[in-house]
N, C-alpha and C positions, 0 to 999 in steps of 0.2 A: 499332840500339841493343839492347846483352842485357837479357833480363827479369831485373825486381832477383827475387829468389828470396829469399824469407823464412824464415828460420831457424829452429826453434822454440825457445823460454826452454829451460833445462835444469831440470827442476824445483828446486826450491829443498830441501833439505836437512831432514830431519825432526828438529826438536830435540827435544831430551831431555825429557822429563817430569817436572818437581821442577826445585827450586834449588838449590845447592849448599849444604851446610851444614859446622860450623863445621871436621870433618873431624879434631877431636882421635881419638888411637887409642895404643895403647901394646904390648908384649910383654905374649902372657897373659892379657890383656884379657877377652876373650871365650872362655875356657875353660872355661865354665859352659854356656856354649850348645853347644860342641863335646861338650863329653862328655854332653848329652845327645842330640844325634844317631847319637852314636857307644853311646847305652846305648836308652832306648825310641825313638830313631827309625829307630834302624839297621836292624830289618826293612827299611822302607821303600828303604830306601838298596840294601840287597841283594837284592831283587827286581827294581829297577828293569832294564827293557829297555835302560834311555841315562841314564845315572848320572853326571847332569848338575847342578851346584850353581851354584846362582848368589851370590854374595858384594855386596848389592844398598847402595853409599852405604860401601865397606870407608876411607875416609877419607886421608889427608897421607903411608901408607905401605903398602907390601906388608906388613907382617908381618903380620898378624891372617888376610888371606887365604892364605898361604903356611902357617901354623898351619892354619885347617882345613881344607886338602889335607891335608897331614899325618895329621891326625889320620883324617880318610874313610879313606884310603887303608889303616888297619888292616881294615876293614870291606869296605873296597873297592877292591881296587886300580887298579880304571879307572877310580875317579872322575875327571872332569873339573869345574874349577873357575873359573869366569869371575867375575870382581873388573868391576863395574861405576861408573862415577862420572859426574857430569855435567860437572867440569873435568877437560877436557883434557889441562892441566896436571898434574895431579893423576896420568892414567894413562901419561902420560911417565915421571913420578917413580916409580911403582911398578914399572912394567916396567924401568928401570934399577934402583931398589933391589935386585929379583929378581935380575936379570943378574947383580949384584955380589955378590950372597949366592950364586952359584953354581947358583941353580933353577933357572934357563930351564929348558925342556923336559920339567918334572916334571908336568905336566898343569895347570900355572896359567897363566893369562892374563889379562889386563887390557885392556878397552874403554870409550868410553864410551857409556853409559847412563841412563836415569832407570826410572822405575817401568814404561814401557811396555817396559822388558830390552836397549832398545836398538835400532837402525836393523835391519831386516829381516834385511841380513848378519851381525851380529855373532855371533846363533845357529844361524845360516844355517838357519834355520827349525826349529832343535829346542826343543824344551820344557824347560827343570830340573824335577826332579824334588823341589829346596828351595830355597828362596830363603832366604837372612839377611838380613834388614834390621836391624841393630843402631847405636844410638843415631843414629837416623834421624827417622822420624816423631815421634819426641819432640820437635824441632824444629822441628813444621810447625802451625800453627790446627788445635783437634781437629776443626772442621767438614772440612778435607782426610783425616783416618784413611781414614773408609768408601772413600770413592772409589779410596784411595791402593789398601786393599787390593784391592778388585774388579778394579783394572788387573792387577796381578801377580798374582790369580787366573785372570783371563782365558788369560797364558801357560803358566801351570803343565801340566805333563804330567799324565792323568788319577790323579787320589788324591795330587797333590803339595802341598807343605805349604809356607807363607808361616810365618817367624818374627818377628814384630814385636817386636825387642827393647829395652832401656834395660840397664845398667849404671852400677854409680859407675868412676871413674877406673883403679880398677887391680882390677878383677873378682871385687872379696867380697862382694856385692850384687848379684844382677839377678832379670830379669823378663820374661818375654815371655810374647806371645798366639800360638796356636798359630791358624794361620789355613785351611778347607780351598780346594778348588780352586775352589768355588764364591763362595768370599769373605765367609764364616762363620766368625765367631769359633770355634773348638772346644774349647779349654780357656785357663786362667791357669796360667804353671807361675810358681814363686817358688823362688830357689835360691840361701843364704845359704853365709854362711863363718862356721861352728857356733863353732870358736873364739873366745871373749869375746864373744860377741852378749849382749846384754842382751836383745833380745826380738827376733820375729819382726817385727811390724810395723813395724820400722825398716825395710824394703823399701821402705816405700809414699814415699818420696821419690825412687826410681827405678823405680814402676809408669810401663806405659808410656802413651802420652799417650790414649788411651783411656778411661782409668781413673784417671789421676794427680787431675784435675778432679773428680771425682766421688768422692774419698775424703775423707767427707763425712758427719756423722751423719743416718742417714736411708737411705743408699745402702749396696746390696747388699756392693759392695767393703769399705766401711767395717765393716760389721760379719763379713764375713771374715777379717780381719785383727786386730779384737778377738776373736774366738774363739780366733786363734791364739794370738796375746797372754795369753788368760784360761787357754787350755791348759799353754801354758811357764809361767805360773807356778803351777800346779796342780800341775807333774811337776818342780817343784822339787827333791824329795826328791830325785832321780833325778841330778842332780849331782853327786853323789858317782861315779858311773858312767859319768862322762862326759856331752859337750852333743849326741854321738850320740843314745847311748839315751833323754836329754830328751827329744831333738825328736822320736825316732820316737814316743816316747809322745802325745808332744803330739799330732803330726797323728793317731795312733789314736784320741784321743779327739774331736777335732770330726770326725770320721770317724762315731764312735760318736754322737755328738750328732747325726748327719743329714746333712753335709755331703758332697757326692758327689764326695770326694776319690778321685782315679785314682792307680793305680801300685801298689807294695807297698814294704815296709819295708827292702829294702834302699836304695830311691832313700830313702826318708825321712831315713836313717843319714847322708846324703851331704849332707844340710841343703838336700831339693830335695822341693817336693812341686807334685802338679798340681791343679788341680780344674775342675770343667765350668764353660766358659763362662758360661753362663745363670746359673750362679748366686751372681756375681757380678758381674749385669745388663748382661754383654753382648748 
C-alpha cells in the first residue's frame, strides 16, 4: 500500500491593510497636491535613486493617478507610478480606464494594496520615494491615523515623504500633513483657491482627520487658523490688489506674529502656505 504523503497548505494570501473607502474622485481633483510636489517637493523627487511614487487609496478611477504621472514627469521623467486600492474591482477598472485613454505603458500602473504598499511583489521589493494618500484616512477613526502613518513610513525609501491629504469635491480647498520616513508629522500645508474666499479658515472643514477633531477653541489648530483669519482681514486694504497679494501679506504677518510658517512668498501668492507641525499640536 503507497504512503499517503502529505501536502503542505499553500499559505494563505496576505490582505491588504485598510478598508475600502467610499472611492469618490473627479478630473483635477488633486492639483493642489501635484503642484506642490512638482514646486517644494520636487528636490526630493529629483534626487531620488528610484523615483518611485506611490498613489495610496487613488479611488473608482485612473484619472487623478494618470494626472500625477503626468505632472512628476516634468520633474522627472522616470518617475514611476503605482495606483494602489484594496478593491480588486476597483484596479480592474483603472487599469482598463488607462488602457482606454491610451496610457498603458506611460509608467502608470495599478495594484492592489492597503497601507502595508501591497503583497511583497507588487514593489517587488522597492521603496517609493512619496506616497499620496488623498481623501483617505479622513475616512478612518482618528485612533487608526498614527498607526496608519508608521505602516507606510516603515516602506518609504530613506528621507521619503507620506502626504496625508483631504480636499473638497473639485480641488479649491485642501490640506495635508506632510509625514517623514520615520512616521513624524513635519509640517500642516493649507492651499486655497484665493478667488472669492472669504477667509482662510474655511479650510478647516477639510483639515485632515488629525486635526479635523481638534479644531477646537483651546487647541493649537484652532487658534492657527484664527490668526490666519485675523490676518486676511487686517490686509484687507490690500484688495484692491488682488487676493494674491492679501494672502501673502496675511501669512507675512502671523509669520511676523511668531508662527514658524515655512516657504516664501511666492508659494503664499499661490494661496498655499506650510507650517511646522508641532505647532499646531501635532
Amino acid at each position: 500500500m503507497a504512503a499517503c504523503v502529505r501536502v503542505p497548505a499553500s499559505p494563505a494570501p496576505r490582505r491588504p491593510v485598510g478598508r475600502p473607502t467610499r472611492g469618490t474622485t473627479g478630473t483635477n481633483r488633486l492639483r493642489r497636491l501635484d503642484r506642490w510636489l512638482v514646486g517644494p517637493g520636487a528636490s526630493l523627487l529629483r534626487s531620488a535613486d528610484d523615483p518611485l511614487v506611490v498613489d495610496l487609496g487613488y479611488g473608482a478611477s485612473h484619472t487623478t493617478t494618470a494626472e500625477l504621472a503626468a505632472r512628476l514627469r516634468v520633474v522627472r521623467p522616470d518617475v514611476d507610478v503605482v495606483g494602489l486600492e484594496i478593491d480588486p474591482e476597483r484596479v480592474s477598472a483603472a487599469t482598463e480606464g488607462l488602457r482606454r485613454a491610451g496610457l498603458a505603458g506611460t509608467g502608470v500602473r495599478f495594484a492592489v494594496g492597503g497601507f502595508e504598499l501591497g503583497a511583497p511583489g507588487v514593489l517587488g521589493g522597492r521603496r517609493p520615494v512619496v506616497v499620496r494618500a488623498a481623501n483617505v484616512l479622513r475616512q478612518y477613526p482618528v485612533e487608526e491615523v498614527g498607526p496608519a502613518w508608521r505602516l507606510v513610513a516603515s516602506r518609504l525609501a530613506p528621507g521619503g515623504l507620506l502626504l496625508d491629504a483631504t480636499c473638497d469635491e473639485v480641488g479649491r480647498r485642501a490640506a495635508w500633513v506632510v509625514v517623514d520616513d520615520d512616521g513624524a508629522p513635519r509640517s500642516l500645508v493649507l492651499s486655497l483657491r484665493l478667488a472669492g474666499l472669504e477667509r482662510p479658515g474655511a479650510v478647516a472643514e477639510r483639515l485632515p482627520k488629525a486635526l479635523i477633531e481638534r479644531n477646537v477653541p483651546g487647541e493649537p489648530v484652532h487658534a492657527w487658523l484664527a490668526a490666519l483669519d485675523d490676518a486676511w482681514a487686517r490686509e484687507a486694504p490690500l484688495a484692491v490688489f488682488g487676493a494674491r497679494q492679501r494672502f501673502a501679506a496675511a501669512v507675512a504677518r502671523v509669520r511676523e506674529a511668531g508662527w514658524p510658517v515655512q516657504g516664501r512668498p511666492a508659494r503664499w501668492r499661490l494661496g498655499e502656505v506650510a507650517v511646522a507641525a508641532a505647532s499646531v499640536g501635532l
